[in-house]
C-alpha positions, 0 to 999 in steps of 0.5 A: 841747544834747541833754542840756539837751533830754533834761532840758527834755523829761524834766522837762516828762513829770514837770510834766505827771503831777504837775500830773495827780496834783494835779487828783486827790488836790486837786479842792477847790483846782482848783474853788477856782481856778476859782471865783476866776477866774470872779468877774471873768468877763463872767458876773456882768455881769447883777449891774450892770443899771440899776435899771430892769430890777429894776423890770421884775423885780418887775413881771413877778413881782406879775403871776406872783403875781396871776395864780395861781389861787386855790382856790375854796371848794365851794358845794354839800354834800359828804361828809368821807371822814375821818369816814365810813369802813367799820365793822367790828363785833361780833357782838351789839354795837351799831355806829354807820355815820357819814356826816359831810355838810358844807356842808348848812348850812340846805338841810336844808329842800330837802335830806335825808340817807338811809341805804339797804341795798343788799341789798334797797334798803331805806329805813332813814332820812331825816333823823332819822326811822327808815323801817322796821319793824326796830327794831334801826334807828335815825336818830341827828342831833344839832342843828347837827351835821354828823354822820348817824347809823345805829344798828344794834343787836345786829349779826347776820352778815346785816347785814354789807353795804353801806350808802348814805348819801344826800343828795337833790340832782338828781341825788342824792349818795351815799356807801358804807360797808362793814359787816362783823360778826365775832364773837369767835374761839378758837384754839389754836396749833400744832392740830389735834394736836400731839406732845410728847417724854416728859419735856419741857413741855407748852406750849399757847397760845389765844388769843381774837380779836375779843372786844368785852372781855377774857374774865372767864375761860379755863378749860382741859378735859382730856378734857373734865375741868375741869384742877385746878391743885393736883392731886396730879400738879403742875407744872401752871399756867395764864399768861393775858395779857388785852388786845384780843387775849387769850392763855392759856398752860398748862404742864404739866411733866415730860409722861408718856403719861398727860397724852395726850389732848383738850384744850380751851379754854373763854373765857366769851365766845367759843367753845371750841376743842380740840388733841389732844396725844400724849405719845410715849415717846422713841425708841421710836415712829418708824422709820428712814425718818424719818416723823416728826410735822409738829408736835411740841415738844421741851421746850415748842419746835417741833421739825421733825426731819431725816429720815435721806435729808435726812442722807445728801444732807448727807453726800454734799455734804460729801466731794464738796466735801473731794474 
């Protein structure tokens, strides 16, 4: 009998960790089961109500929907932001403020539509007439649109600002929009000087930003000589890229001390900007220490050379970590 208990007793133990085991390796046949069992539970009562309380049902869900407020079109004028944003502008190049008002429909008769300066308060339009003595200003409103127009020719920096578009409520409506004027700007990578190995290519990169088109040209100046690209030297050539931002690349190969010096360049409709190149001769020019150029190119690259201290800290980084 104490061995019909021992086995009894040991065989329960190993039902009872295969039945665990089980649960972990198949949990899909478990919620499986239990889903089974769960479909003749009382739970699923609610599905054999009467007809009537579906009815009530779908009563109580026509009142939900009745119930639900609508939204309510807009009776009076208001501004469509989308079509009034800031403006930024180029210098000498004629911009146009937008203030789109909608819902104005015939009150154009009692209602206008302004535009004010907010540097001094001044005037500038009501409705299409044009209030000030500056004829660089002007009220742009085509019939029937929803449009309000500030012309501004030849934009100077000054005119950079806040303008209010107006509509003549009580109390009144307003809308501000930013103008800001730049101008075409030149830059020069890698300036104000730059440090190039002997031997390796010059590479220079301007680019023109902010140009209300392409430049016609870009010409480059080497101590304020007009660069030929057939001279008798060679391996000079000029890559310009023309776009919204314009780039122009020069290359000069094979880089002698005699190519060091001012370089400048000059797009047609910006202004011009200047890099100082020096052409060293190769490990000739900077001590031990490791004082060395921020900028310098080797072979047409960046080049950020490692101080002698920086290789004796890596050094004695390196036994500590073999010790």
């Amino acid at each position: 009998m104490e061995k019909m208990a021992g086995k009894g007793l040991g065989g329960e133990v190993i039902g009872f960790f295969l039945a665990v085991a089980f649960c972990i390796i198949c949990p899909e046949y478990v919620s499986s089961a239990q889903r089974e069992l769960g479909k003749g539970s009382p739970a699923n009562t609610s599905a054999t109500a009467s007809p009537s309380g579906s009815v009530d049902n779908a009563i109580r869900t026509g009142a939900a929907v009745a119930d639900t407020p609508r939204p309510t079109p807009r009776t009076g004028p208001y501004f469509d932001l989308v079509a009034s944003k800031n403006v930024t502008a180029l210098l000498g190049k004629t911009a146009y403020l937008n203030c789109r008002v909608k819902n104005l429909g015939n009150k154009t008769l009692n209602m206008q539509v302004s535009w004010v300066r907010h540097r001094d308060i001044h005037l500038l339009t009501v409705g299409r007439y044009t209030y000030t003595s500056d004829q660089r200003f002007r009220a742009i409103h085509l019939p029937h649109s929803e449009d309000w127009t500030l012309q501004i020719k030849y934009p100077q920096h000054r005119d950079s600002g806040i303008y209010e578009c107006q509509i003549s409520t009580t109390p009144h409506m307003s809308h501000y929009i930013h103008l800001n004027v730049v101008e075409p700007t030149t830059e020069i990578i890698g300036g104000p000087e730059l440090y190039i190995d002997r031997g390796s290519t010059i590479n220079l990169t301007c680019v023109v930003l902010y140009s209300p088109e392409p430049p016609a040209y870009i010409f480059w100046n080497h101590n304020d000589a007009i660069i030929s690209y057939d001279s008798p030297r060679g391996g000079v050539s000029v890559v310009t890229e023309k776009g919204e931002t314009t780039t122009s690349f020069l290359l000069i190969q094979q880089a002698r001390p005699a190519d060091s010096g001012t370089y400048q360049c000059n797009p047609s409709n910006a202004q011009s900007k200047s890099i100082v190149v020096h052409v060293l001769n190769a490990n000739s020019i900077f001590p031990l220490s490791g004082e060395y150029p921020a900028a310098m190119q080797r072979g047409g690259q960046a080049f950020a050379p490692t101080s002698a201290t920086h290789c004796l800290v890596l050094a004695a980084c390196l036994f500590l970590s073999l010790s």
